[in-house]
C-alpha positions in Angstrom: 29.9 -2.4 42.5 30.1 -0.3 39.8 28.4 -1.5 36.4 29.9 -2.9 33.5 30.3 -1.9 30.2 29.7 -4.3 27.6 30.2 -4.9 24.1 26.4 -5.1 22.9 25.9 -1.5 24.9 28.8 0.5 24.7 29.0 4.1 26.5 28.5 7.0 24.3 29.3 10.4 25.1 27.2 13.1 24.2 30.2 15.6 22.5 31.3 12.8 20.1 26.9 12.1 19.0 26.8 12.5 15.3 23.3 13.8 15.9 23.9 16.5 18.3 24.0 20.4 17.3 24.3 22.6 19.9 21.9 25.2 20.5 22.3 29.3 20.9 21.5 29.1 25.1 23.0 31.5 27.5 25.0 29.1 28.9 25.2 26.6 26.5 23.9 23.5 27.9 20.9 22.7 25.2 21.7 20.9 22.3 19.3 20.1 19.0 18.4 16.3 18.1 19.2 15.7 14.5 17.8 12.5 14.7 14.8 13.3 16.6 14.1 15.9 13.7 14.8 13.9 11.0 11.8 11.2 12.2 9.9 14.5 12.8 10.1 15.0 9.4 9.9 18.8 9.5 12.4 21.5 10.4 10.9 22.6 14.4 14.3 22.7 16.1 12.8 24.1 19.1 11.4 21.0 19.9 14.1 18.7 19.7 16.1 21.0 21.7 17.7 18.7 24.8 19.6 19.3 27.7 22.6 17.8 28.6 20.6 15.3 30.8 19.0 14.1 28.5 22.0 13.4 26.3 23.5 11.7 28.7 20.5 8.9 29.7 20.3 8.9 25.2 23.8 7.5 25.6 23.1 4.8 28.0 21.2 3.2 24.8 23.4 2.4 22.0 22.3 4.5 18.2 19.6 3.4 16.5 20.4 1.2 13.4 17.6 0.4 10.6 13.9 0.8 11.3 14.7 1.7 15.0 14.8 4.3 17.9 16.2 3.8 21.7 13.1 5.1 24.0 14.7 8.3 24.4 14.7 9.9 21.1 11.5 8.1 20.3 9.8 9.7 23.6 11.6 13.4 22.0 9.5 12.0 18.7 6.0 11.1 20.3 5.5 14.4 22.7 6.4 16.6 19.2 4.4 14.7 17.1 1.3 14.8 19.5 1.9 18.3 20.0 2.1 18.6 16.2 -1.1 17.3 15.4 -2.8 18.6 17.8 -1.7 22.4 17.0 -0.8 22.3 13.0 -3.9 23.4 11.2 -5.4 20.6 9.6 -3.8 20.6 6.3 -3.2 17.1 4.9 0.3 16.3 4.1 1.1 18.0 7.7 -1.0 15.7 9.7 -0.2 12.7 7.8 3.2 13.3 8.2 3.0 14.0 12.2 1.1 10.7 12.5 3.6 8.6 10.8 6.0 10.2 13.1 3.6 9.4 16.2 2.8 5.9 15.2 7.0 4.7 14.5 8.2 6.4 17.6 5.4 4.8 19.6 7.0 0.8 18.2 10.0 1.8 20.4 9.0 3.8 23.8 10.2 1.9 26.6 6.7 1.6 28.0 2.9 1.6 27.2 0.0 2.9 29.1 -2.4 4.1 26.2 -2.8 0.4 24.4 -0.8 2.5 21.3 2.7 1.7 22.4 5.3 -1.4 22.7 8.4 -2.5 23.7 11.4 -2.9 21.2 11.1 -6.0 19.3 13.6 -8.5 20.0 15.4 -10.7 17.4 13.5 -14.5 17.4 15.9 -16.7 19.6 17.8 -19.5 17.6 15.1 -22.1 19.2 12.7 -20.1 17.1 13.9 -21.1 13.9 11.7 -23.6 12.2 13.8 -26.0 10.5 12.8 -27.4 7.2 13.0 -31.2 7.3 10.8 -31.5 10.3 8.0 -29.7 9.1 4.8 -31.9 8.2 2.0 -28.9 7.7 -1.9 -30.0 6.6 -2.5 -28.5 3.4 -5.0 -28.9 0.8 -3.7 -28.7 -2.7 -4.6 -29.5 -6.3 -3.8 -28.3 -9.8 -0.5 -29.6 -9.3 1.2 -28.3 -12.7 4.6 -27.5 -14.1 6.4 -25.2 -11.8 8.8 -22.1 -13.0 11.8 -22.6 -15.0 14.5 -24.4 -13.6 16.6 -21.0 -14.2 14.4 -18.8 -12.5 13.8 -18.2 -9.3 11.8 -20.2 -7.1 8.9 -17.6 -5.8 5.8 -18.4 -3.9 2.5 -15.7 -4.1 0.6 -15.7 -0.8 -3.4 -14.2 -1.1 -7.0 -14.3 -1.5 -9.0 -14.7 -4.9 -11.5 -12.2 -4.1 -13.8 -11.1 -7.1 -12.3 -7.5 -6.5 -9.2 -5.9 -7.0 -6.9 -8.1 -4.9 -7.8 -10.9 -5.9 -7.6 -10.2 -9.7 -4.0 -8.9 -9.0 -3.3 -12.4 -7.3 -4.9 -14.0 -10.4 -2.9 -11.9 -13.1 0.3 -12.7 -10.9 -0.4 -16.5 -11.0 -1.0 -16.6 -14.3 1.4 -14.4 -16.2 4.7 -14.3 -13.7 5.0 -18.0 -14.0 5.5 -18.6 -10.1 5.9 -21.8 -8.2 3.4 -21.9 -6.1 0.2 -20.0 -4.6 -0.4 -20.2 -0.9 -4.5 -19.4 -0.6 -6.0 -18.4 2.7 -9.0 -19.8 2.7 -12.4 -19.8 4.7 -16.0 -21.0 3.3 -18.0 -18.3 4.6 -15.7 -15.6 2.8 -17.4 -16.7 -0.5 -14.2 -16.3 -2.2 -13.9 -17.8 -5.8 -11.0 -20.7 -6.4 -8.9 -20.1 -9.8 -9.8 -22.1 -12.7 -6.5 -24.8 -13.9 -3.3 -22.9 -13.2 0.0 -23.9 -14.3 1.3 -22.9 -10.7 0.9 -25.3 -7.9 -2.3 -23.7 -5.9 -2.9 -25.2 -2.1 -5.7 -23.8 0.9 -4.2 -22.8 4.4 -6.4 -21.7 6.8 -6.4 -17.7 7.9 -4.3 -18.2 10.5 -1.8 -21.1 9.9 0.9 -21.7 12.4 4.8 -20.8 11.7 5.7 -24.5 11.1 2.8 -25.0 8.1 3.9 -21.9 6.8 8.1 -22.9 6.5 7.4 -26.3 5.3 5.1 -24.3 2.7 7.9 -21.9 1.7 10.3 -25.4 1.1 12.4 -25.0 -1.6 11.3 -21.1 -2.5 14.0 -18.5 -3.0 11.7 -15.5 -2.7 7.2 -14.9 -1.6 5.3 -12.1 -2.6 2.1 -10.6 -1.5 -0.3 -7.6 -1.9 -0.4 -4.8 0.1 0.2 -6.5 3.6 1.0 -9.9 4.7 -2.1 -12.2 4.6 -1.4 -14.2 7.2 0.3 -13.7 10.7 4.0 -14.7 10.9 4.4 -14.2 6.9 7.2 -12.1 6.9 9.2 -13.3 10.0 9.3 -16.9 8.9 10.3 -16.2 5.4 13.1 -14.0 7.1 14.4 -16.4 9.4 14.6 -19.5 6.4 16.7 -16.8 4.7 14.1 -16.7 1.7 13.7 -13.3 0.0 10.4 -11.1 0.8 8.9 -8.7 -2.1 5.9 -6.8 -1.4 3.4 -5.0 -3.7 2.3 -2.2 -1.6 -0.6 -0.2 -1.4 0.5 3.0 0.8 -3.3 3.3 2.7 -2.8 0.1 4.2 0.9 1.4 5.7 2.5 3.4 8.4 5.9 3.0 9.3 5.1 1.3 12.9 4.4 -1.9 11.3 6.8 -4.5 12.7 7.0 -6.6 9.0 8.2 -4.1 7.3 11.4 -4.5 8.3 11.4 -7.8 7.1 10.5 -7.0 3.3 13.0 -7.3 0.9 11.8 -5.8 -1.7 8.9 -3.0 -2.5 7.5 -3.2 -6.0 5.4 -0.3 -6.0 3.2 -0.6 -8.8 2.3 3.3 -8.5 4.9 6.5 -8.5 3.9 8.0 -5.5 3.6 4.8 -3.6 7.7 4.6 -4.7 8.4 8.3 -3.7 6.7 8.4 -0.1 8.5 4.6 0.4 11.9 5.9 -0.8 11.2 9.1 1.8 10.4 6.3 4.6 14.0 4.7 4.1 15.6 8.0 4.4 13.4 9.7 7.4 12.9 6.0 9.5 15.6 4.0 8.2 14.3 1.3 6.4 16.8 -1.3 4.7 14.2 -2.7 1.5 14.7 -1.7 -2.4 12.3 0.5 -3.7 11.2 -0.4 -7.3 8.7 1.3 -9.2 6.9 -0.9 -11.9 3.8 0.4 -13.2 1.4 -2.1 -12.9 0.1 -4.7 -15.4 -3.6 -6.1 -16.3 -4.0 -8.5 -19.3 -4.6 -7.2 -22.3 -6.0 -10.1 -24.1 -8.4 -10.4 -20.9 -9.6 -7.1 -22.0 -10.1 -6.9 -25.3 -9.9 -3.4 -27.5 -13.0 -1.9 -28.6 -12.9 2.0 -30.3 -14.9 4.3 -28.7 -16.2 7.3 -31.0 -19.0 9.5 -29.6 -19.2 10.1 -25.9 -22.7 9.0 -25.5 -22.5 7.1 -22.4 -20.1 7.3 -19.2 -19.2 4.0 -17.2 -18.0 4.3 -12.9 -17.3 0.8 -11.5 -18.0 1.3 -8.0 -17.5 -2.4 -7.0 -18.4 -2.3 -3.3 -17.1 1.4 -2.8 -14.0 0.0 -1.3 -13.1 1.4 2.5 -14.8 4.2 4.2 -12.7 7.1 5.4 -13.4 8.7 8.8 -12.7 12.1 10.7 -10.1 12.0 13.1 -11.7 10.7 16.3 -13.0 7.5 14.3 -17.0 8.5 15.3 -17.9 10.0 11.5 -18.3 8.7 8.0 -16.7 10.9 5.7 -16.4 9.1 2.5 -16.0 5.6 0.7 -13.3 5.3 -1.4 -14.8 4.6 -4.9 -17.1 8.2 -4.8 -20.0 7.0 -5.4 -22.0 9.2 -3.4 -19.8 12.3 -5.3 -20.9 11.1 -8.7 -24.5 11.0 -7.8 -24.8 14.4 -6.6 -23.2 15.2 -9.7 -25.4 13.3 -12.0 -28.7 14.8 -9.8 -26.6 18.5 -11.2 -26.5 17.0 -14.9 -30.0 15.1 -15.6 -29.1 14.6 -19.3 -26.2 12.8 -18.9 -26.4 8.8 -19.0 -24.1 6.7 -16.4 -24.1 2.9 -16.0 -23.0 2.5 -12.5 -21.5 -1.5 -12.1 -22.3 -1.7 -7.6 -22.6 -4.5 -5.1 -23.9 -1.8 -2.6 -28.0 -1.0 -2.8 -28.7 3.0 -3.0 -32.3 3.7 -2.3 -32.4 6.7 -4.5 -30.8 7.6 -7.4 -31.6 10.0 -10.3 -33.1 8.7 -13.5 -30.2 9.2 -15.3 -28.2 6.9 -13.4 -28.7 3.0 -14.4 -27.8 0.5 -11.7 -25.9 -3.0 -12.2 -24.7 -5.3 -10.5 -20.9 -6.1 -11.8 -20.4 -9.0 -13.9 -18.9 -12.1 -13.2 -15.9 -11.4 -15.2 -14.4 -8.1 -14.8 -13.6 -7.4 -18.3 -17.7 -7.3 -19.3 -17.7 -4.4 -17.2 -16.6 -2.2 -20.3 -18.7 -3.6 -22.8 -21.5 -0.9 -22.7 -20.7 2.7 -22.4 -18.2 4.8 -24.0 -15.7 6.9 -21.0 -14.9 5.8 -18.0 -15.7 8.0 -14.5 -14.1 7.5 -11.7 -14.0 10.0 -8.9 -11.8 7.9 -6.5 -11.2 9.8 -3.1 -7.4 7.8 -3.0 -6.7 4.8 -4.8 -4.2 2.1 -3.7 -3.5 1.5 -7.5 -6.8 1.4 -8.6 -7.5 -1.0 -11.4 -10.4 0.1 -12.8 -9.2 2.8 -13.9 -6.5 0.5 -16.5 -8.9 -2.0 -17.1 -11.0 1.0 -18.8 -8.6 2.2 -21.0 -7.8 -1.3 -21.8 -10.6 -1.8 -23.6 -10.8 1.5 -25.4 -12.7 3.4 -22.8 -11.3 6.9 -22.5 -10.9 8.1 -18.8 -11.7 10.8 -16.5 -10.4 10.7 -12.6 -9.3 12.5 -9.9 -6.2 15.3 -10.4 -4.4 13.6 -7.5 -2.2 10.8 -7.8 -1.9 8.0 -8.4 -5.4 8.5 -9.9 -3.6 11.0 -12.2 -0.6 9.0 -13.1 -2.9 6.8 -15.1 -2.6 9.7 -18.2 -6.4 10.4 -18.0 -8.4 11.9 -20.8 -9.6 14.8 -18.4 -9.4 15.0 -14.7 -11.6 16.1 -11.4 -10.4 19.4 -9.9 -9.9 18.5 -6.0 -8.2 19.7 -2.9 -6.8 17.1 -0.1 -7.8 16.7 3.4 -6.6 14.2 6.0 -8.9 11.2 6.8 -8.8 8.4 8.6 -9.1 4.4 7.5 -8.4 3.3 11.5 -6.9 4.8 14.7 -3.5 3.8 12.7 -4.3 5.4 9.6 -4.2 8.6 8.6 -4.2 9.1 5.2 -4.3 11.9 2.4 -7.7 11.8 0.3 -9.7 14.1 -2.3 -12.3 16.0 -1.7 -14.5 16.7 -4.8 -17.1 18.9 -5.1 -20.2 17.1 -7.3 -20.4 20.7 -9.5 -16.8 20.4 -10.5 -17.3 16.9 -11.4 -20.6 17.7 -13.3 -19.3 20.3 -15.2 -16.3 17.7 -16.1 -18.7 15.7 -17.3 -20.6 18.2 -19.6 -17.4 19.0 -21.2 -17.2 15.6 -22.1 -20.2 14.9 -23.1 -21.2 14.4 -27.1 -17.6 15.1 -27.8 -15.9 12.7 -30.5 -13.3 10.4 -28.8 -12.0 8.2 -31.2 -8.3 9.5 -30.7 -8.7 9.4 -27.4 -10.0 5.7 -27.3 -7.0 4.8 -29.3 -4.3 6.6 -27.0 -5.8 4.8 -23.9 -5.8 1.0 -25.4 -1.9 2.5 -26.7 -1.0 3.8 -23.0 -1.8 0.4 -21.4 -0.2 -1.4 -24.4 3.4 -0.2 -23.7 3.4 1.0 -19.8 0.7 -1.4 -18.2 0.9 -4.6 -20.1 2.0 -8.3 -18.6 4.8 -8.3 -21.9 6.4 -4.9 -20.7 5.8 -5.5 -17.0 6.7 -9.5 -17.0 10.6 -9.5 -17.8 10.9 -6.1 -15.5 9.5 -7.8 -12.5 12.0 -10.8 -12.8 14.9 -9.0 -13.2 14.0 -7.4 -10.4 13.6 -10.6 -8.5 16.3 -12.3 -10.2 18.6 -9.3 -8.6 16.9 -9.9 -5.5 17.5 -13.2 -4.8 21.5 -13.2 -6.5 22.7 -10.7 -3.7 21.7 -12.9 -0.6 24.7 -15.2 -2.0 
C-alpha cells in the first residue's frame, strides 16, 4: 500500500526548491544548498553541494519555517560546521560563527549519540495548557503596593537581587519602569539581598517552581521581562502558551542560537549595539521571529550622584567578583576572568608610581604596593567616591555597568577598544586584539586579549593630566543616552507596541 500524502507533510520536489542552485558537474546532478549556506553563515559552496539523493529524502520533510531545520539540511550544517572549526585558523569571529552554526543545527538532527544533539521540539499539546482559574500556586509575598497605571501595560520582571550587576539591573527596573509585579527566585543559602519598600508587588518562588505556580503568577500580566536568560525553567513556554507577551534584556555571552526559549521571546531590548546587530544577524541567518530593539541602557542618576573630577591623581577598577572565567576550547584551561583583574596587575607591577584602588570580593595573595585592595561597598554607588578615572580592562562585557556607573558620578573612563566596552564613549581606550574563548562546551564567545604594557602605558598617558572637561562630558553622556528619564518612556513604547499587536 502505497503511502499517503498529507496536508501537514506535503511532497516537495527538488526542481521547484527555492533553495536549490545547481552546481557546474559534468553531468549535472549536484546542486548547492542555499539554505544550508545561509545557517553556515559563510560563502563555502563546496560544501553544501548535494546530490540529487539527497534532495530528494530533504523533500520528504516539509521547509523549515522560523527558528527551524528538517534533519537533512541541519546534518549538511553540522558536518560543515565541525569541519569548519576544526580546519579555519583560529581567528575569532570565524570560530564563533561556526559554533553558532554547530550548536542550532544540532537542536534539529533527527538523532543524538554525542549527548550534544536532540530531536525537534514539538508544540505543547492542548492538555498542556495551564489554565488560569484553577491555578492555586504557594507564594510568599509582601510589599503589596500600588501597581502600574491602569493605562499601561500589565508587565511582570522575573530575577534575582544579587549585590552585583544583575541584580542592580532587576532593582533599577523595579523601581523606575513602574511594573506590576516582581517574581523573585529565592534560596537562603544564595545570600541574596531582598529590596527595601517597592511600589511594585514583590513575592519569593522557589528556583525551580512548577508550570502551574508560575501561570497563576503571570494572572492578569500582558507582558514578563527578564535578564539575559530565563531564571527559572518553563519561563518562556508558559508565558507563550497564556498568550502573554515575552521581552528579554539580553546579554549575548549567555546565548547561542540552540536555545529552545528563544523562540518564545517576543521582544529583545538589547541594552548594547552590538548585542542588537549580532541579534538582528541571528533573525536573518536562523530565522528568528522576535523584534530587535536597541535601548542603551539606564542606571539612576540620582543613585549616583555627580562629583567633578580635576587632576588624575588616582584610578578606580571595580573588579566585583571578576565575573565568569573564559576557557580554551577543550574546557581543561583557565584563560581569563572577565573583569581583567589579573591584566591590570601586571600592568600596575609595569607602572609602580601609579595609585589604583581596586573594589574585589576575590583574595589575591600578591599585589604590588601600588595597588590598594577593598572590599566593595554595600551600596554600589560608594564605589566612586575616592579616586578620580575609572579602569576597566574588561576581556567582554555583557553590558557592563560599571563602566556607566563611573561616568555617572564624574569619573572619566578608560576601557577596552572592543565593544560594547567601547560604545560607552570612553575617555581613552585599551589597544586589544580578539580571540575565541569559551564560557562552557556551549559557549564560544569573542573576547580581548590585552597585553599589561599596552594598558600601562594607557595608564601613564593619563596619569597627572587635568580632567575636568572630561569629568563633565562623562556625567553629560550618561545624562542624555543612559538615564532612567531618556530610557523610561522609550522602553514603554516599546512595550506598549508590543503588547497592542497581539490584538
Amino acid at each position: 500500500m502505497g503511502s499517503r500524502i498529507t496536508p501537514m507533510n506535503p511532497l516537495r520536489h527538488p526542481e521547484h526548491c527555492e533553495y536549490r542552485r545547481v552546481a557546474p558537474s559534468p553531468d549535472g546532478s549536484l546542486a548547492i544548498c542555499e539554505l544550508g549556506r545561509r545557517v553556515a553563515g559563510y560563502a563555502a559552496p563546496e560544501e553544501f553541494a548535494v546530490d540529487r539523493n539527497t534532495c530528494q529524502e530533504c523533500c520528504r520533510s516539509p521547509l523549515p519555517t522560523g527558528a527551524s531545520l528538517n534533519p537533512v539540511v541541519a546534518s549538511l550544517v553540522f558536518a560543515a560546521a565541525s569541519k569548519e572549526r576544526q580546519t579555519m585558523p583560529a581567528e575569532a569571529r570565524q570560530q564563533v560563527s561556526a559554533h553558532y552554526a554547530r550548536h542550532f543545527a544540532a537542536r534539529w538532527l533527527a538523532t543524538s549519540d554525542n549527548g550534544e544533539t536532540s530531536s525537534p521540539r514539538t508544540a505543547p499539546s492542548e492538555a498542556a495548557v495551564f489554565p488560569r482559574a484553577a491555578c492555586n500556586a504557594p507564594f510568599v509575598s509582601f510589599n503589596a503596593g500600588a501597581s502600574s497605571a491602569p493605562q499601561k501595560p500589565h508587565v511582570g520582571l522575573v530575577g534575582r537581587r544579587t549585590a552585583f550587576g544583575l541584580g542592580h539591573q532587576n532593582l533599577d527596573i523595579a523601581r523606575h519602569l513602574e511594573i506590576d509585579r516582581w517574581l523573585i527566585p529565592w534560596r537562603a543559602s544564595w545570600g541574596d539581598r531582598l529590596p527595601g519598600e517597592m511600589a511594585c508587588r514583590l513575592q519569593l518562588i522557589s528556583p525551580d517552581p512548577s508550570p502551574t505556580e508560575l501561570a497563576a503568577w503571570m494572572e492578569g500580566l500582558d507582558a514578563v521581562m527578564f535578564i539575559e536568560r530565563p531564571p527559572v525553567a518553563r519561563l518562556t513556554d508558559v508565558a507563550r502558551q497564556l498568550g502573554v507577551r515575552v521581552v528579554c534584556v539580553p546579554n549575548w555571552e549567555f546565548l547561542h542560537p540552540g536555545l529552545e526559549w528563544l523562540e518564545e521571546v517576543d521582544l529583545m531590548l538589547c541594552p548594547a549595539r552590538c548585542t542588537a546587530e549580532l541579534l538582528e544577524q541571528w533573525k536573518s541567518r536562523f530565522g528568528f521571529r522576535w523584534q530587535v530593539a536597541y535601548q542603551p541602557w539606564p542606571v539612576d542618576t540620582d543613585r549616583f550622584r555627580f562629583r567633578r573630577r580635576h587632576v588624575c591623581r588616582r584610578f578606580v577598577f571595580v573588579n566585583g567578583s571578576g565575573g565568569a572565567p573564559a576557557f580554551s576550547e577543550d574546557c581543561s584551561t583557565m584563560v581569563f576572568f572577565r573583569k581583567g583583574l589579573a591584566t591590570l596587575l601586571a600592568a600596575a607591577r609595569l607602572a609602580p608610581e601609579i595609585p589604583i584602588i581596586v573594589y574585589t570580593c576575590v583574595g589575591e595573595p600578591a599585589v604590588p604596593p601600588n595597588v590598594q585592595l577593598r572590599t566593595p561597598t554595600a551600596h554600589n554607588a560608594l564605589l566612586y567616591c575616592d579616586g578620580d578615572v575609572c579602569v576597566q580592562p574588561s576581556h567582554w562585557e555583557g553590558l557592563g555597568l560599571p563602566l556607566l556607573e563611573c561616568q555617572a558620578a564624574g569619573m572619566p573612563l578608560i576601557t577596552t577598544n572592543v565593544p560594547p566596552m567601547n560604545e560607552h564613549e570612553p575617555w581613552a581606550v585599551i589597544p586589544a586584539t580578539e580571540e575565541a574563548v569559551y564560557l562552557s562546551p556551549q559557549l564560544c564567545i569573542g573576547a580581548a586579549r590585552i597585553q599589561p604594557e599596552d594598558l600601562a602605558g594607557v595608564l601613564r598617558s593619563a596619569y597627572g593630566r587635568r580632567i575636568g572637561a572630561a569629568s563633565k562630558r562623562a556625567r553629560r553622556f550618561i545624562e542624555r543616552h543612559h538615564s532612567w528619564p531618556v530610557a523610561r518612556p522609550a522602553i514603554w513604547r516599546m512595550i506598549e507596541q508590543l503588547v497592542s499587536s497581539k490584538n
